[in-house]
C-alpha positions as a Markdown table, in Angstrom:
| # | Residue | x | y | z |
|---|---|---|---|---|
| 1 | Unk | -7.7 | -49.8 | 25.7 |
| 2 | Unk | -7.4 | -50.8 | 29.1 |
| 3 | Unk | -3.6 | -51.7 | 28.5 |
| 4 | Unk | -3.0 | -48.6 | 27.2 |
| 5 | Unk | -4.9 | -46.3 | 29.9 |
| 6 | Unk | -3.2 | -48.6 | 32.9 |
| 7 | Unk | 0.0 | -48.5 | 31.4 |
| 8 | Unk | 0.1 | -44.7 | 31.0 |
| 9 | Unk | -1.7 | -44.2 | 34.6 |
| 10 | Unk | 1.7 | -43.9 | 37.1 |
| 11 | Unk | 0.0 | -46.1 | 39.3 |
| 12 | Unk | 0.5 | -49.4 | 37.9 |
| 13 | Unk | 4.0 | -52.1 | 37.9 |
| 14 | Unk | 2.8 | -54.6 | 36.5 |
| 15 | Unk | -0.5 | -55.7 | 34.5 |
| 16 | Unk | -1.5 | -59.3 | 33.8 |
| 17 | Unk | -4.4 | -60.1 | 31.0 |
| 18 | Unk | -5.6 | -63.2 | 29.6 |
| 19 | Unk | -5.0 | -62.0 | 26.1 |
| 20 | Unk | -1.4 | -61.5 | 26.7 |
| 21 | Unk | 0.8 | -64.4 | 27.4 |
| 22 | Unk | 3.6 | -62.8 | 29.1 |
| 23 | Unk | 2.8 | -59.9 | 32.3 |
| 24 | Unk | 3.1 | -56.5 | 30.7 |
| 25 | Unk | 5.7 | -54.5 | 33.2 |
| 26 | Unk | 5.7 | -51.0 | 33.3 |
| 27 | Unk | 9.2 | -49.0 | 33.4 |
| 28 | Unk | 10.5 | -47.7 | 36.2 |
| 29 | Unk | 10.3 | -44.3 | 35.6 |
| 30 | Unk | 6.5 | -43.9 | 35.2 |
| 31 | Unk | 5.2 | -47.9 | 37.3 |
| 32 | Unk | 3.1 | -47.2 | 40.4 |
| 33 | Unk | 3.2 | -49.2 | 43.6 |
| 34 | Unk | -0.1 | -51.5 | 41.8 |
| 35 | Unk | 0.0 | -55.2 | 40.0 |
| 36 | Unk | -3.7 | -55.3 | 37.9 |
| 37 | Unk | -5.0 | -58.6 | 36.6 |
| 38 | Unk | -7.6 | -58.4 | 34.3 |
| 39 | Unk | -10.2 | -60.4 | 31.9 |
| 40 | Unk | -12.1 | -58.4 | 29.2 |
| 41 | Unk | -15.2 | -60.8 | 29.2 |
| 42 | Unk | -16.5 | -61.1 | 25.3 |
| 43 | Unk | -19.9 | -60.1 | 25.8 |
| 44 | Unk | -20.6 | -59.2 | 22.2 |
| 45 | Unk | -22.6 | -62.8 | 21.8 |
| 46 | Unk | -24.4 | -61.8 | 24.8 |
| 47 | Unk | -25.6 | -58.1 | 24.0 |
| 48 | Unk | -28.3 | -59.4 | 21.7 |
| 49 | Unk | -29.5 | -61.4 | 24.8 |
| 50 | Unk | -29.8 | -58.5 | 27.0 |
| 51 | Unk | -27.1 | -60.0 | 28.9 |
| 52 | Unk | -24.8 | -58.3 | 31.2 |
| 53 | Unk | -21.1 | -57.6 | 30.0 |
| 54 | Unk | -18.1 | -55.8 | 31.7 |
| 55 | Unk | -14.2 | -56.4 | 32.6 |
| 56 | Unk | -13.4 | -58.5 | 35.6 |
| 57 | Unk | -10.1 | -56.7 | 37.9 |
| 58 | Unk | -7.6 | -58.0 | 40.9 |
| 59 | Unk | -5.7 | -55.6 | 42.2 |
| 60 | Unk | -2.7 | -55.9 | 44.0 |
| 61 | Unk | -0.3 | -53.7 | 46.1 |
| 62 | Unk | 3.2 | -54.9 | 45.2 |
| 63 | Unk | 6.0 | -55.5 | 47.6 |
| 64 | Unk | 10.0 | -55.7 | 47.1 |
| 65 | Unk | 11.5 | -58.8 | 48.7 |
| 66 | Unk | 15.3 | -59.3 | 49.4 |
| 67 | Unk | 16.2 | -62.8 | 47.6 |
| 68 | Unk | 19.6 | -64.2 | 48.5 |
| 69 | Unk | 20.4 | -66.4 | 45.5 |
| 70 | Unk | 23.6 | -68.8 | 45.4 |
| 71 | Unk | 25.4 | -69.6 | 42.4 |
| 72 | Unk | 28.1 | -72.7 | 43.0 |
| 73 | Unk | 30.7 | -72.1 | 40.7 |
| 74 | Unk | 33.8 | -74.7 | 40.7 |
| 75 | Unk | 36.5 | -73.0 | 42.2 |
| 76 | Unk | 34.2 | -70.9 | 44.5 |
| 77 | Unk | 30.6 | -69.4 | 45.8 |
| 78 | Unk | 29.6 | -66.1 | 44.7 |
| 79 | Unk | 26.5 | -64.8 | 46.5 |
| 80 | Unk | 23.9 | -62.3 | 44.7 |
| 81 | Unk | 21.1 | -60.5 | 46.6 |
| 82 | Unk | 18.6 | -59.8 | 44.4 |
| 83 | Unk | 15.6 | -57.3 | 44.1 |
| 84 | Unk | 12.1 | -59.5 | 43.5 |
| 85 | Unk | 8.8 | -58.0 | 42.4 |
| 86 | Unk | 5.9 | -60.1 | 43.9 |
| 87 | Unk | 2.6 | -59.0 | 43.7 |
């Protein structure tokens, strides 16, 4: 659910859970300027207790950095600058 809804909002680029392995990045056509990390906490052992449950979130604004990467090559060097997401 939250995937889903965070995904779909235009606000976030990138979202990070502990249930998926890999970040989930949004395309560019509908990402927001926003990287969300996020841990559903499985309260559903604690409800019985009276014990509190809820979703724990980080949020991030994310920034574009210039990389310059360098690629040796035998006969010569071919330089790449490269767009980086970091959040």
């Amino acid at each position: 659910m939250f995937v889903n809804a965070l995904y779909n909002s235009h606000a976030c680029a990138v979202l990070v859970s502990e249930e998926n392995e890999e970040p989930i990045l949004v395309p560019s056509d509908i990402a927001g300027k926003y990287c969300v990390a996020f841990d559903p906490l499985d309260g559903s052992s604690n409800i019985d207790c009276n014990v509190s449950t809820g979703t724990i979130f980080s949020v991030w604004e994310k920034v574009m950095i210039k990389m310059m990467m360098i690629i040796y090559k035998d006969d010569d060097d071919d330089n790449d600058i490269d767009d980086t997401l970091c959040c």
